[in-house]
N, C-alpha and C positions, 0 to 999 in steps of 0.2 A: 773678512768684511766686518764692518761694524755691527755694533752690537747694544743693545741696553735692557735693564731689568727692572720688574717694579716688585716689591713682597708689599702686600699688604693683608688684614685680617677684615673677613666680611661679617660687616655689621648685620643688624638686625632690621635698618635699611633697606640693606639689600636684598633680603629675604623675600623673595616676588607670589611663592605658593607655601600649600599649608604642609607642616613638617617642617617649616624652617628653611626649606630650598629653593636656591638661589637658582635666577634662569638664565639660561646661557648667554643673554645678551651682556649679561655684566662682564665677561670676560674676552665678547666682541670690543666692550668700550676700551677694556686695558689695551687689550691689542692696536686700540684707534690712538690711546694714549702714549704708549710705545713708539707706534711709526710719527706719532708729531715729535717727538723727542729725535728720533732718530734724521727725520728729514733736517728737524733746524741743527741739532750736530755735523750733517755733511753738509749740508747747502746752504744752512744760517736762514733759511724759512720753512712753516708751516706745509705749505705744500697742502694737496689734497689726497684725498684716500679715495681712490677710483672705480674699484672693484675688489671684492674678494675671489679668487678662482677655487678657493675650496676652506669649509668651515666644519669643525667634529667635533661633538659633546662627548666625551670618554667615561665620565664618573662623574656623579651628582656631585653637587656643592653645597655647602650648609653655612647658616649665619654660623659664626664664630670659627672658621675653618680659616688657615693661614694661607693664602696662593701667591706663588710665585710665578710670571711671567716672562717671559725672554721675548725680544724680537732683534731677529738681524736681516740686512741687508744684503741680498743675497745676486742681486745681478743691479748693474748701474746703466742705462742709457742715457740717451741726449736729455728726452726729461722725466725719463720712467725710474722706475727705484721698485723690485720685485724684491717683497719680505716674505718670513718667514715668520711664525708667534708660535711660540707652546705654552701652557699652562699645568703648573704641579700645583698641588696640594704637599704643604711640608707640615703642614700642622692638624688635626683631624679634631676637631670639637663636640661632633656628633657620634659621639661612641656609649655615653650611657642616660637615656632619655631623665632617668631617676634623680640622676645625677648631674643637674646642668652645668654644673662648673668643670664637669671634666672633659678632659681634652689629651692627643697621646702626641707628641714626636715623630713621627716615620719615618721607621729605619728606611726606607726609600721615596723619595719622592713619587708623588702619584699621579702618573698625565693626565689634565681632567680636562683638555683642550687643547687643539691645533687649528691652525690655521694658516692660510697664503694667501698674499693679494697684493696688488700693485696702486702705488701714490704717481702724484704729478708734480713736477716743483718745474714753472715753468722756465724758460731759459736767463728771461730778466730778470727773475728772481732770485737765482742762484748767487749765491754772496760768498759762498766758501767753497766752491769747487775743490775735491778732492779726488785727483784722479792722478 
């Protein structure tokens, strides 16, 4: 099924409580930004985001930390479109308070969120059918 990714580095912005951490709606938005990407890719419109059926915070998040997100396309009906989103951390910023410019690598990515939920791209709007 289809697929797309976004990496980006969380500003200081985004930092919503104290410690620097970031709250988990930030990574609700990629997720939204994800399925609009992915609906106008098969259908060639925006579409709506309908529900979530399940949403998980794994590991904090910190300004300056790297995340990467995926979502795919995981079942297609007449005008449903059921995804899937996860969320790593590849980059880790918040490792020596003393020290704020440092930041480490991860030898593994870190799942710092999942999530499922279903959009609507109604039938007249479908521009690219891909079936």
């Amino acid at each position: 099924m289809l697929e797309a990714k976004i990496r980006l580095r969380m500003s200081q912005a985004d930092a919503h409580y104290g410690g620097d951490l970031v709250d988990g709606a930030r990574m609700t938005a990629l997720f939204g930004d994800l399925a609009t990407e992915l609906l106008i890719r098969h259908d060639g419109d925006e579409g709506l985001f309908v529900a979530y059926d399940s949403v998980e915070f794994l590991v904090p998040v910190y300004a300056g930390d790297f995340i990467e997100a995926t979502g795919r396309i995981t079942r297609v009906g007449n005008t449903s479109r059921a995804m899937s989103f996860t969320a790593v951390k590849v980059i880790e910023a918040h490792i020596d308070p003393s020290v704020p410019s440092a930041a480490q690598v991860l030898e593994e990515p870190l799942e710092v969120a999942r999530a499922s939920g279903t959009c609507v791209v109604p039938k007249e709007k479908q521009k690219r059918l891909k079936r």
